[in-house]
C-alpha positions in Angstrom: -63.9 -168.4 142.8 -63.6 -169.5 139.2 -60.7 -168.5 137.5 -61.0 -165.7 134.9 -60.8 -167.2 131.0 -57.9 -165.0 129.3 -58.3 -162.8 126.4 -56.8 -162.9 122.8 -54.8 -160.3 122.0 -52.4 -160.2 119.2 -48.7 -160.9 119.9 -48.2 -156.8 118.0 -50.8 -155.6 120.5 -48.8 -157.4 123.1 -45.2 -155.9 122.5 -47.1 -152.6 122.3 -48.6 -152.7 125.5 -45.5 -153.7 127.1 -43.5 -150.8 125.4 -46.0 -148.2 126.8 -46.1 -150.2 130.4 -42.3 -149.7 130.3 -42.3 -146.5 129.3 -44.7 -144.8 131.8 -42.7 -146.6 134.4 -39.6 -145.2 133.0 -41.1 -141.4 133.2 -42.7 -141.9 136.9 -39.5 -140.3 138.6 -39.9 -137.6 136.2 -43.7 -136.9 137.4 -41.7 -137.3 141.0 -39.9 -134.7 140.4 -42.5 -132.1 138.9 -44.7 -132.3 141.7 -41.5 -131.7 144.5 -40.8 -128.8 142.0 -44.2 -127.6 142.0 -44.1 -128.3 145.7 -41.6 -126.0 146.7 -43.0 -123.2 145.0 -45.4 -122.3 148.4 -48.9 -122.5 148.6 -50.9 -125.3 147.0 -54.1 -124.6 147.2 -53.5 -122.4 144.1 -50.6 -123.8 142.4 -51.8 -124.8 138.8 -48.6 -126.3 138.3 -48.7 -128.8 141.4 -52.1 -129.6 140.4 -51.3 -130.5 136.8 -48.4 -132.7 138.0 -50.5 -134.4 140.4 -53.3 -134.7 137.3 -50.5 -136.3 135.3 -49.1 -138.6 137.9 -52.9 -140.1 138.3 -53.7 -140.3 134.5 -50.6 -142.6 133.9 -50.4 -144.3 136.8 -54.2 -145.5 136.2 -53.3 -145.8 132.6 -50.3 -148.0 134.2 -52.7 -150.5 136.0 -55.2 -151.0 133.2 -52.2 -151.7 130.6 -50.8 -154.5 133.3 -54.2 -155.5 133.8 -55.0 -156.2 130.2 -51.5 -158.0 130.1 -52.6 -160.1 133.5 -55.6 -161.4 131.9 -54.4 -162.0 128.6 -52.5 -164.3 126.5 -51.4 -164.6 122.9 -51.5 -168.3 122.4 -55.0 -170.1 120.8 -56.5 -173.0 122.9 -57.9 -175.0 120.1 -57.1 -175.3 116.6 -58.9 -172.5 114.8 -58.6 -173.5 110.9 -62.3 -172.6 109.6 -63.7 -171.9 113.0 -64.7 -168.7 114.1 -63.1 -168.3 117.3 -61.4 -165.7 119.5 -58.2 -164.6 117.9 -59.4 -165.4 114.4 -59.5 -163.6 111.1 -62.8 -164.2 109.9 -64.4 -163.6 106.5 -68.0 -163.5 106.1 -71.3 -162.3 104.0 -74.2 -160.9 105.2 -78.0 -161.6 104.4 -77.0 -163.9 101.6 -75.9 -161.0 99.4 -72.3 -162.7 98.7 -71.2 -159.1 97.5 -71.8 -157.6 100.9 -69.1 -159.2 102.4 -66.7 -158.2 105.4 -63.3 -159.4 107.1 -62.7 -158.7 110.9 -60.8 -159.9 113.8 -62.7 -161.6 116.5 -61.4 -160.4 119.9 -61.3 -157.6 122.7 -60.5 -153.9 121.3 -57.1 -154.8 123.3 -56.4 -157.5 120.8 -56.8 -155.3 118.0 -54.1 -155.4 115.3 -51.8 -152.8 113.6 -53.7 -153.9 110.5 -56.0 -150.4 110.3 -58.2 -152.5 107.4 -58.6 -154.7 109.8 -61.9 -154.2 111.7 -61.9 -156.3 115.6 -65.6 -157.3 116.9 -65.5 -158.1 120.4 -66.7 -161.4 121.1 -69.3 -160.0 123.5 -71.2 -157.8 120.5 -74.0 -159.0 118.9 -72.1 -160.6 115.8 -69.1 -161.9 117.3 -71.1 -163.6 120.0 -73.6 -165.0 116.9 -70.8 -166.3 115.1 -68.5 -167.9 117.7 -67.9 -171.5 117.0 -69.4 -171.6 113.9 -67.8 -173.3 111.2 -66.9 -172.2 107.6 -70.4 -172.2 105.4 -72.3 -171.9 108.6 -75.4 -169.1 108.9 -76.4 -167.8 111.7 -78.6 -164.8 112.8 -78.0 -162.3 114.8 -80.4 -159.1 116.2 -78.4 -155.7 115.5 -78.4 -152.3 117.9 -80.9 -151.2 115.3 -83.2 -154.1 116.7 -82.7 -156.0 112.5 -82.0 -159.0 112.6 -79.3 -160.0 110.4 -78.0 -163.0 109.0 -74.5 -163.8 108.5 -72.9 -166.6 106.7 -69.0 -167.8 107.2 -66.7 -168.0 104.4 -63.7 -168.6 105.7 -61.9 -168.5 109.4 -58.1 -168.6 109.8 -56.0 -167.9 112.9 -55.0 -164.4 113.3 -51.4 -164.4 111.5 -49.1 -161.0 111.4 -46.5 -162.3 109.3 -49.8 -162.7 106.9 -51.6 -159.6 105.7 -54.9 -160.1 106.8 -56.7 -157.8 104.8 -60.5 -158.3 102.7 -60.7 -160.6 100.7 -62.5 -160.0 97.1 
């Protein structure tokens, strides 16, 4: 079985996920304890209150298996050297249809790599454009088909690694 490749996600995402992981562990004996309440009070086949404990215990405890599974399969270091490459993990900066005014900055990476940065936009590297663009190098064009069935062209101007301490934000 091959071994799954790990996703980008910011080092901010990171600390964030691992907050909430914590957190919902920290408040499972809590949850515990609702439902022995809720429990004692008799019948529950029409105890709203053991049913909504029971609703909240599965809610975060599948919330606490997709958050450790995100972490599992992901990583906040870069494989290559990603000055003027579009890769996962980078900041890119680019023009569409070679109108140099329509221009757009973005993240390239998995919604779970997103950064606290709300100007900055994240593309999944599976969607149209950030699977056009991957790999290509600074000046580069390539051509992607849209949801709309366009196809659109989009050229790179720049690519750096994604850098919090830097505020990654449009370029003008």
């Amino acid at each position: 079985m091959a071994e799954q490749q790990k996703q980008y996600i910011t080092p901010e995402t990171k600390a964030k996920l691992e907050e909430e992981l914590q957190t919902l562990i920290d408040h499972r004996p809590v949850v515990a304890a609702e439902i022995n309440e809720r429990r004692e009070e008799g019948d529950l086949k029409e105890n709203a209150g053991y049913d909504a404990a029971r609703e909240m215990q599965d809610q975060e405890e599948a919330r606490i298996k997709q958050i450790s599974e995100i972490l599992a399969n992901s990583t906040t270091e870069r494989d290559i050297d990603m000055e003027g490459l579009a890769a996962i993990g980078a900041v890119v900066h680019v023009y569409y249809n070679g109108d140099k005014d329509n221009k757009e900055t973005f993240l390239i990476g998995t919604r779970a790599a997103a950064s606290d940065n709300e100007d900055l936009e994240t593309y999944s590297e599976q969607s149209p454009l950030g699977a056009a663009i991957l790999g290509a190098s600074e000046g580069e064009t390539r051509e992607y088909t849209a949801p709309n069935g366009n196809t659109i062209s989009v050229t790179i101007v720049s690519a750096e690694p994604y850098d919090s301490a830097k505020a990654s934000t449009p370029r003008s």
